[in-house]
C-alpha positions as CSV (number, residue, x, y, z in Angstrom):
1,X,-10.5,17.4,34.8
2,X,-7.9,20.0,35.8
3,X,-4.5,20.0,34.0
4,X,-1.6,22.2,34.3
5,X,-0.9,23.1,30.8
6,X,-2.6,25.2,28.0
7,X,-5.3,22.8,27.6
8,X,-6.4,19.4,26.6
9,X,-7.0,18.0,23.1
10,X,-9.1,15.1,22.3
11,X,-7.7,14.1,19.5
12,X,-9.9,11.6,18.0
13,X,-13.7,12.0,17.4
14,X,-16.9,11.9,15.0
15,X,-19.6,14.2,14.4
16,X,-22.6,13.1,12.3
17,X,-26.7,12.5,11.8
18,X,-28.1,9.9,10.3
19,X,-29.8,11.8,8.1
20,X,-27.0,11.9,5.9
21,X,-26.3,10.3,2.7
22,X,-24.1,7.2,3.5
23,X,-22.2,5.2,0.8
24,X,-23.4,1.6,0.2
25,X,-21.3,-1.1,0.6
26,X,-20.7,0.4,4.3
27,X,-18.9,-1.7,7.2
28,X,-21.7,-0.5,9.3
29,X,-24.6,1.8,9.9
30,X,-24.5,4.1,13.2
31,X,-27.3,3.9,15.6
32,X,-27.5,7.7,17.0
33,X,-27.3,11.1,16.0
34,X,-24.0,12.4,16.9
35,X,-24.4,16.2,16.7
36,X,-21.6,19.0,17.3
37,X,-23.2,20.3,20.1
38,X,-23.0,17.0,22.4
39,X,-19.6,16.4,21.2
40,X,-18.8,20.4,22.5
41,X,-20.4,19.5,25.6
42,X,-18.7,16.1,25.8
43,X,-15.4,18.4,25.6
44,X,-16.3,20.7,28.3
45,X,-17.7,17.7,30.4
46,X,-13.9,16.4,30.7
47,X,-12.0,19.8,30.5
48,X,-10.4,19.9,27.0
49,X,-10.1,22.9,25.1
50,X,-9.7,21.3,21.6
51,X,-10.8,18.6,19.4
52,X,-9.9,16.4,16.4
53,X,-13.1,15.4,13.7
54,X,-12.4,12.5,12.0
55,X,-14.1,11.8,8.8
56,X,-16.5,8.2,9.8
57,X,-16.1,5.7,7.1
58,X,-20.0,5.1,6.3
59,X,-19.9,9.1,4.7
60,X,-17.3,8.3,2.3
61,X,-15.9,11.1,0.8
62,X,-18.5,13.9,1.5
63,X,-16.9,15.8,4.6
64,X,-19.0,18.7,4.3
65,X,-20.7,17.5,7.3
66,X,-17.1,17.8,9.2
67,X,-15.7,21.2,7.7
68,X,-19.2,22.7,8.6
69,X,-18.6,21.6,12.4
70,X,-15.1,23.1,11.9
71,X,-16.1,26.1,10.8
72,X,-18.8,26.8,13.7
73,X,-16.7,26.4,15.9
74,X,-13.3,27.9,14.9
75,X,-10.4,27.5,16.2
76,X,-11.4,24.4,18.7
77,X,-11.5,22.0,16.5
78,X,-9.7,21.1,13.6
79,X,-10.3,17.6,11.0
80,X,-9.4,14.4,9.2
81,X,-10.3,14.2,5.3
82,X,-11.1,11.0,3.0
83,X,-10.6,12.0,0.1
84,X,-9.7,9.9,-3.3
85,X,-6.2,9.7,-4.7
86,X,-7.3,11.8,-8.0
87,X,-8.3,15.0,-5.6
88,X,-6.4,17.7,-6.7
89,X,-4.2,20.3,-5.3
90,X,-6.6,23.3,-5.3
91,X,-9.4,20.8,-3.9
92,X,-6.8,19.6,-1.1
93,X,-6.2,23.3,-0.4
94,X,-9.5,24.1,-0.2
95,X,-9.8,21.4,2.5
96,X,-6.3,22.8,4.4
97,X,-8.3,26.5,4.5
98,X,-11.4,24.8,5.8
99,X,-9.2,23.3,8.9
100,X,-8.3,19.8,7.7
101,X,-4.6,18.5,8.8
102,X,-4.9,14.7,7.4
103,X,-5.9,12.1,5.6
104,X,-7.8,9.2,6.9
105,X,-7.4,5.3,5.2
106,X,-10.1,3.3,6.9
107,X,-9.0,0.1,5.4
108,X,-9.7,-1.7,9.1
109,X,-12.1,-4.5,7.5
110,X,-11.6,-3.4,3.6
111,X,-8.9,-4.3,0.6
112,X,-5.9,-2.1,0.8
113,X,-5.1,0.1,-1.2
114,X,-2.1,0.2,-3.8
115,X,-0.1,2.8,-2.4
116,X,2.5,2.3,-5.3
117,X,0.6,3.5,-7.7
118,X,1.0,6.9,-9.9
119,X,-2.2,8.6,-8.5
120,X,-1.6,7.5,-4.5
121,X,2.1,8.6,-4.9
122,X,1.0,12.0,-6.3
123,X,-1.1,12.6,-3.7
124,X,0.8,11.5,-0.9
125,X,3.1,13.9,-2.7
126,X,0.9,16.2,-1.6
127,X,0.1,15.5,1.6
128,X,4.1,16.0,2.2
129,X,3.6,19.4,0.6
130,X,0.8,20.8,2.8
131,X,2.9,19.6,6.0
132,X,-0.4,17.1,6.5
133,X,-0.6,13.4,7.8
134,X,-1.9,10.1,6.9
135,X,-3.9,8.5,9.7
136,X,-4.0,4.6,9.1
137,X,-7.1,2.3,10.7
138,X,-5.9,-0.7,10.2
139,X,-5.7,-4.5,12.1
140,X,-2.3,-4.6,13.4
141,X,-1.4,-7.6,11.1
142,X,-2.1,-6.5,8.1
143,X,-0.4,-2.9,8.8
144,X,2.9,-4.2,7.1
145,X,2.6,-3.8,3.2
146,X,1.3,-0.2,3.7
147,X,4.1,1.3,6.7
148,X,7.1,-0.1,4.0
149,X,5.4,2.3,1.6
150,X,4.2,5.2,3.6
151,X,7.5,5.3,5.3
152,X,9.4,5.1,2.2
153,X,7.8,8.1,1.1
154,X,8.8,9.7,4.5
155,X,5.3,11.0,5.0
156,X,4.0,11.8,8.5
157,X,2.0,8.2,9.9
158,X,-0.5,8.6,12.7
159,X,-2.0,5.1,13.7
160,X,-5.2,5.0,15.0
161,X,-6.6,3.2,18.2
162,X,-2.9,1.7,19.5
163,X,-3.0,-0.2,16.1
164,X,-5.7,-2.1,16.8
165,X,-4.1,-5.5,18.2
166,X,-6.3,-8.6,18.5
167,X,-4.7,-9.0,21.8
168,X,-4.8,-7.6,25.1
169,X,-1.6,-8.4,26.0
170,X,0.6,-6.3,24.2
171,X,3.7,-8.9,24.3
172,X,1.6,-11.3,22.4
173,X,0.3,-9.1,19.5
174,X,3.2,-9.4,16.3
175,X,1.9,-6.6,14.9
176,X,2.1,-4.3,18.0
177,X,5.4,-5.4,18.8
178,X,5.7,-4.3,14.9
179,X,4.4,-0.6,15.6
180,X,7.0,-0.3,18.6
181,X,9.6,-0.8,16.0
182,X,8.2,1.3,13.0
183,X,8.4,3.8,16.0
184,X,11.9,4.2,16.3
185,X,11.5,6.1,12.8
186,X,10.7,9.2,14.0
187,X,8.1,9.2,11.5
188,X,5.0,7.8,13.3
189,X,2.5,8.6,15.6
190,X,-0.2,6.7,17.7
191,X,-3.2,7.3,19.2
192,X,-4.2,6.0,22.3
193,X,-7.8,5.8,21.4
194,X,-10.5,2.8,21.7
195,X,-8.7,0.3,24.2
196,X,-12.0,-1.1,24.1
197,X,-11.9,-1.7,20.3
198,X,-9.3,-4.3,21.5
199,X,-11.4,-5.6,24.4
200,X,-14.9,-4.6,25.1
201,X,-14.2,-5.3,29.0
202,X,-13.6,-2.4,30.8
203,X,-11.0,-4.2,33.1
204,X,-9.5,-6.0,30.2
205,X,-9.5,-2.3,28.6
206,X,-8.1,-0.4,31.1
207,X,-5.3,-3.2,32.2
208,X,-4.4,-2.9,28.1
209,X,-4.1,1.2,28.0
210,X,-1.8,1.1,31.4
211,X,0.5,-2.3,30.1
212,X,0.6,-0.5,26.2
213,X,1.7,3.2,27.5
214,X,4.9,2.6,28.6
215,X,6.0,0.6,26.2
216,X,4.9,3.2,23.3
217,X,6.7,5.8,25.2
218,X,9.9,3.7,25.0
219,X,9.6,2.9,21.3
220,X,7.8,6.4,20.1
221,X,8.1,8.7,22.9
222,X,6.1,10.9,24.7
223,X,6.6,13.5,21.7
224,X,4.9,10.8,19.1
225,X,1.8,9.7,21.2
226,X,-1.8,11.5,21.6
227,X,-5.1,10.6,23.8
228,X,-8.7,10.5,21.9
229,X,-12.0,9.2,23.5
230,X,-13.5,8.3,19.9
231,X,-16.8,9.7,21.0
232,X,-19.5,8.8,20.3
233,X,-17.7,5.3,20.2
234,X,-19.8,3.7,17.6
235,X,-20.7,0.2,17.9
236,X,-19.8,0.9,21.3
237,X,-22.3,3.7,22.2
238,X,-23.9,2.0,25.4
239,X,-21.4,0.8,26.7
240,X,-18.9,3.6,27.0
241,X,-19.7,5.9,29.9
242,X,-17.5,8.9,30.7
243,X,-16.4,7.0,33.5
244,X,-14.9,5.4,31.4
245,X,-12.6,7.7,29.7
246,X,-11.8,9.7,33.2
247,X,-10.5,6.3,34.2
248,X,-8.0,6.7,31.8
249,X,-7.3,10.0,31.3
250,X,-6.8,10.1,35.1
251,X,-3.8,7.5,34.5
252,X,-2.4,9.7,32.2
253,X,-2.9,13.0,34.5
254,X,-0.5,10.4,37.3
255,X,2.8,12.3,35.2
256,X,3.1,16.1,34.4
257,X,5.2,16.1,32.0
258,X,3.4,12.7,30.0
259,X,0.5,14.7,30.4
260,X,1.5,18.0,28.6
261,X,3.0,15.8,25.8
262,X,-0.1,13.5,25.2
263,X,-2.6,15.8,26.0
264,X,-1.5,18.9,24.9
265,X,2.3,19.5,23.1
266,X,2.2,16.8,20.9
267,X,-1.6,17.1,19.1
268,X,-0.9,20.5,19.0
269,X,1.5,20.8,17.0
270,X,0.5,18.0,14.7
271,X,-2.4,19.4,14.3
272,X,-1.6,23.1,13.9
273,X,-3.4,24.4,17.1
274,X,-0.4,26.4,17.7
């Protein structure tokens, strides 16, 4: 994958072994390893120069696992935290040393939580003051209650997988015609990441990435929108091929200048590879 620019970042991705402790309670349990050196050599194997770990949901709060892969393989990759709303400032700086940039709230099949609350404020608070960002998983309808309060506190939003719609066509999802206006904040972000999440079709896949783009870039911007595969694309692992993602990176790579933004200017900056 060749691209005219300083490089590519994948912006969204896991690294893990089952080995691991795993919380109960868990929305799932993966069924492969996912080890740092496949995800490298996924990397390599479609030309990007940089990654983005993001903390999986079914190892809670524990992301040694993650720092360690950060720390192997300085500076290509850099990482997404959970962490609970009583972690401290110290603790959070500790993470910001070890490469994090984020916080993660995997609420996509959980109870949301109360953002309004003295310990969530304090640490978004936080979050603010490290010049980090909260990435939201969430089912496009219920993303309401929690963008009123994350953009009152005029944090930095990134929304994972396009939002996650229920529906393929973008014009008939609420809550994606939603995101498109939260957009015009300045304030959010969105990943375009997991079109099969939305439809495990390929066609059906790739028709939704090519109909969503260009309406993101009319509400966001080029400046507010990233690519990640989400390898190893649990729950999806054999049925996403790398053909798969070349498909649409390659739609992507059809515009220069939406290419540098998505692929390079834009996660670089958010997260602090340059």
């Amino acid at each position: 994958m060749n691209q005219e620019s300083v490089g590519i970042i994948d912006s969204h991705a896991h690294v893990f072994m089952l080995d691991l402790p795993m919380v109960s309670g868990r929305r799932y349990t993966p069924a492969q390893n996912a080890p740092l050196a496949d995800y490298l050599a996924h990397l390599d194997a479609h030309g990007c120069t940089h990654g983005v770990l993001i903390q999986p949901s079914f190892l809670g709060y524990d992301n040694s696992f993650m720092l360690q892969a950060i720390a192997q393989t300085k500076p290509r990759l850099r990482g997404v935290a959970c962490v609970e709303p009583s972690i401290t400032m110290p603790e959070l700086a500790a993470l910001d040393k070890g490469g994090i940039v984020g916080i993660r709230l995997n609420i996509i099949d959980g109870v949301q939580p109360d953002l309004q609350t003295d310990s969530w404020q304090n640490l978004l608070d936080k979050v603010k003051k490290l010049n980090w960002h909260v990435e939201v998983h969430c089912r496009s309808n219920k993303l309401s209650d929690m963008m009123a309060t994350l953009l009152k506190q005029d944090v930095k939003v990134v929304i994972d997988h396009f939002g996650r719609p229920s529906d393929c066509l973008p014009a008939r999802d609420y809550g994606f015609q939603q995101l498109l206006e939260w957009g015009r904040s300045g304030m959010i972000w969105c990943k375009l990441s997991g079109a099969y999440r939305i439809s495990a079709a390929a066609a059906e896949g790739h028709k939704f990435f090519a109909s969503a783009i260009p309406l993101l870039v009319e509400n966001l911007g080029s400046h507010r929108l990233m690519w990640g595969s989400d390898w190893p694309h649990t729950q999806f692992e054999q049925q996403i091929t790398p053909d798969y993602l070349s498909t649409q990176l390659n739609m992507l790579l059809q515009d220069k200048q939406l290419t540098h933004n998505i692929l390079w200017d834009t996660p670089a900056k958010l997260f602090r590879f340059i």
